[in-house]
C-alpha angles and dihedrals in degrees: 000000000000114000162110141245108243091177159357126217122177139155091224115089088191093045113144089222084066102049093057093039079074093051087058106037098244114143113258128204122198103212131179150150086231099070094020128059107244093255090042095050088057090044082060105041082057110046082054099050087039090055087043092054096224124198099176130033126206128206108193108172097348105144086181124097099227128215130291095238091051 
């Protein structure tokens, strides 16, 4: 498969992921239920990965079923 990372979420501020995502210039995003309302933290996941125009999502080390909309 031919493509590019557009973006990196996590709930971990001290993820490894994002660490490396600076290295390389891809935008980051810090995320969490601890500084968004539960409605409000998928809102968000899905207005990145939407500005990012995402085709493919990746889930490494998510143990949440997301949304349906995401």
């Amino acid at each position: 498969m031919n493509g590019e990372v557009c973006a990196v979420i996590s709930n971990n501020s001290n993820s490894q992921a994002l660490g490396k995502t600076r290295i390389e210039g891809v935008s980051e995003y810090h995320l969490t239920n601890k500084t968004y309302a539960e409605d409000e933290l998928n809102e968000t996941i899905c207005k990145v990965l939407t500005e990012c125009g995402e085709d493919i999502v990746v889930f490494v080390g998510h143990m949440k079923k997301p949304e349906t909309k995401v």
